[in-house]
Structures are given as structure tokens and as C-alpha cells.
N, C-alpha and C positions, 0 to 999 in steps of 0.2 A: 504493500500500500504506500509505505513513506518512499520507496525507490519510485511508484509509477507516480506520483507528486513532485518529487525532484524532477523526474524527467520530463514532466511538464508542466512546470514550476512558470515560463514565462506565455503560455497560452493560461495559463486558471490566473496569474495575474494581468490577462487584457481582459479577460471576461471578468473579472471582475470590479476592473476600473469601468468597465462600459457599466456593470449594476451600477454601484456607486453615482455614475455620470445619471443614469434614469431614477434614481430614487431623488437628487438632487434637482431635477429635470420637472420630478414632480409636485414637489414642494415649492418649485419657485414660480406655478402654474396655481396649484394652489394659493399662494401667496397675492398674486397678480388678476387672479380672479375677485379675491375677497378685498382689491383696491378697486377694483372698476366699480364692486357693487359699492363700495363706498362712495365715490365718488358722480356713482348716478342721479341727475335727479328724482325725485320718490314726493309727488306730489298726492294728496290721499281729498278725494270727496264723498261725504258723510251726511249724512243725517243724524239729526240727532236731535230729545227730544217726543220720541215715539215714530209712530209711522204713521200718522195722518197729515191732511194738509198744513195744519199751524205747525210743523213740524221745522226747524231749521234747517238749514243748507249751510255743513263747515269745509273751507279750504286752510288745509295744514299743512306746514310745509316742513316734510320729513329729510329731506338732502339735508345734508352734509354744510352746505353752504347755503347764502339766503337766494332766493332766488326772487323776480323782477315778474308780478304781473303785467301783462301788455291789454289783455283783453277778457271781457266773460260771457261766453253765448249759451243762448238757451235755444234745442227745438225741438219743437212741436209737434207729436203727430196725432192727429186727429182720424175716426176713422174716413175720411176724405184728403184728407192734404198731409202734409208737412212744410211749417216755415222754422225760420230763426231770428232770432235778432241778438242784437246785443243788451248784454244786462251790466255792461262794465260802470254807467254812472246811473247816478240816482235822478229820474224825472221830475220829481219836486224840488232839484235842489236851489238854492238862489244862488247868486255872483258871489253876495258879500260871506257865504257860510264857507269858501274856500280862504280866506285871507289867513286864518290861526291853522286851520285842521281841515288839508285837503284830502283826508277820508270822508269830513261830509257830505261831498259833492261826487264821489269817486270811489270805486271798488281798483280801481287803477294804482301799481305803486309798490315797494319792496316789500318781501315776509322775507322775516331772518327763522332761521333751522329753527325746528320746532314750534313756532308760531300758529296760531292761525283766525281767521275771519271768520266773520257770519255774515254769509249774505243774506240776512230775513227769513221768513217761512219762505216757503212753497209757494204758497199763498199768493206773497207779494210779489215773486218773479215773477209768477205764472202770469198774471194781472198786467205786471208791466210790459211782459214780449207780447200779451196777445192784444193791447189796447193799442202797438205802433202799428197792428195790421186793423183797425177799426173793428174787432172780430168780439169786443167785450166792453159793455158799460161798464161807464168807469166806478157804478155803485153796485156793481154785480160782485156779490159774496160768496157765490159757487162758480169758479173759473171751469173749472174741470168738467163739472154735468156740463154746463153750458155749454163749452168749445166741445166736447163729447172727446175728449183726451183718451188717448189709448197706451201712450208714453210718451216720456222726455228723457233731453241730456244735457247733460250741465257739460259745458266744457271752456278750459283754465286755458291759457294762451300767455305762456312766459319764457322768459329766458333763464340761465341757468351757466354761470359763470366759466366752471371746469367745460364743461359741453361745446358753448358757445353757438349761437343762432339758437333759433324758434324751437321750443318742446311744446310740448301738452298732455295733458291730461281729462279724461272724458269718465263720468259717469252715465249708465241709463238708469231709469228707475221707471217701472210698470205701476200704472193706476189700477186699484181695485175697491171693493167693496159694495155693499151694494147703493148707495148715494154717489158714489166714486169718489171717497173722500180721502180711500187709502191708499198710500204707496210703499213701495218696498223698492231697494236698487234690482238691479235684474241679475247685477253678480254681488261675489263676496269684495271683490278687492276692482279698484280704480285703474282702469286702463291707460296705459303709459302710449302718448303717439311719440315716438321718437324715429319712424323709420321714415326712410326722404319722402316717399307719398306722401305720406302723411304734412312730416313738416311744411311739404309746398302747397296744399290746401292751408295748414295754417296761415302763412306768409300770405297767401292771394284773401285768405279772410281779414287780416289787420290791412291791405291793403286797401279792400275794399270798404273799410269801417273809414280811411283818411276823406 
């Protein structure tokens, strides 16, 4: 045994420098995997509150780094159509309510890591994307029965420092119950648009919001 060891003493030492070379090969894969996830952004939309319409709408911002709201859409599908619009500012806002605190006026503007916003109920987006398409009085307290909602999506339009250019982030959530006053999201977790389709839809939707 120790003579056929000696006698191949420098082939069991390259195969063993090549182990050595793939266990290190693999840990530094490892390593480099668990920097990207760090380093991703990780944008999270939530309810919260329960599951009916007064329920809120929270954007958290889970990365690593803050990242830079640009935009907020909501759309619509009804059983006949589907629109969208933007929910990024506030419809009642005045001039002067931006001068101290231009979150008054604006859902637009930086979340640092771990942060996050409420944009209103349900409620009150639903109210606002569907009164730019003339499709809801503005004293109507049932948006949902009324526009006959079958679902929605919230979706987050920002940038994100490490990455660089346009990401996003999209929830759906399904209307139910019998008044249709409930919702639930349609997944468990917040879908990530990072791939180029994706971000060039983004780009031509901020484009077309100038």
C-alpha cells in the first residue's frame, strides 16, 4: 500500500490540489452568491390592517441601501376593461403644504433600508385612479361594487443605488366577498421587475407620466 502511494505520490498530489482548488471554488461561489442577495434590491408591498377595503397599503424598503421612489401606479381590472394611472401625489394637495414637508403633497422621494410608507386604504387609491378616468363619484363609498373590480396592482417605480437605473416592484391582490369588500394579495411574496423587459416598460411608464 505505502510502496503503490510512493509510486504515485505526485499524480494523488494533483488530484488532490484540483479537490482542494473545487472545495475553495465552492465556497467562494457561495460567498459571492450571499453578496448579490445582499446587495439586491428587496422592495416588499403589504397590507396591512386586515383584509378589507379600509385596509392599508405599506411600501418597505428591505435592501441593503435606501432606495429613491420615482413613481406609484395602480391598475384596474374590471370585468370589462383594464386602466392605470398614477397614485404617486396626493389630488387634494395645495402648493403651500409642500414648502416644510414635501411628503404632503407627494408619495415621491427616498426610503432608507428598513423604512416604510403608507399609502392610505384601499379605499382611497382605488377612489383616486378611478375618479382620473371619470368612472367614480367623487362621494361614492363603494369603489369596488361600483367599478365591478375583479383585481388590482400596486406597482413601486425606483431606483436603487448598487443596481443602478429603473427597478420595480408589483403586487396583485384579488377582490372578494360577497359586497366585494375583500381583498387578499394573489401571492405570498412581492414580485421583483428587474429583468430588461420589464425595466423598459418601467422607463417608457415614468416617461410617459413627464
Amino acid at each position: 500500500m505505502w510502496q503503490w502511494i510512493n509510486d504515485n505520490a505526485q499524480a494523488l498530489s494533483f488530484f488532490a490540489s484540483i479537490g482542494t482548488l473545487a472545495v475553495w471554488l465552492f465556497y467562494a461561489h457561495l460567498l459571492y452568491a450571499g453578496f448579490r442577495r445582499q446587495r439586491k434590491a428587496r422592495i416588499l408591498i403589504n397590507q396591512g390592517w386586515g383584509q378589507q377595503i379600509d385596509s392599508v397599503c405599506l411600501i418597505t424598503n428591505m435592501s441593503q441601501e435606501p432606495i429613491y421612489i420615482h413613481s406609484l401606479a395602480m391598475t384596474i381590472r374590471t370585468h370589462d376593461d383594464e386602466y392605470s394611472e398614477s397614485i404617486t401625489d396626493f389630488d387634494n394637495a395645495q402648493p403651500r403644504d409642500s414648502e416644510d414637508r414635501p411628503q404632503n403633497v407627494t408619495r415621491q422621494g427616498p426610503l432608507n433600508a428598513g423604512e416604510q410608507i403608507n399609502l392610505g386604504t384601499f379605499r382611497s387609491i382605488i377612489r383616486q385612479t378611478a375618479k382620473r378616468h371619470d368612472n367614480l363619484e367623487p362621494d361614492d363609498d363603494r369603489p369596488i361594487r361600483t367599478l365591478k373590480i375583479d383585481n388590482f396592482k400596486i406597482t413601486v417605480i425606483a431606483s436603487y443605488g448598487p443596481e443602478g437605473g429603473i427597478i420595480g416592484a408589483q403586487r396583485k391582490f384579488i377582490v372578494s366577498g360577497q359586497d366585494n369588500e375583500l381583498m387578499r394579495p394573489a401571492a405570498t411574496t412581492t414580485k421583483r421587475m428587474t429583468k430588461r423587459h420589464a425595466r423598459t416598460k418601467l422607463q417608457d411608464w415614468l416617461e410617459q407620466q413627464l
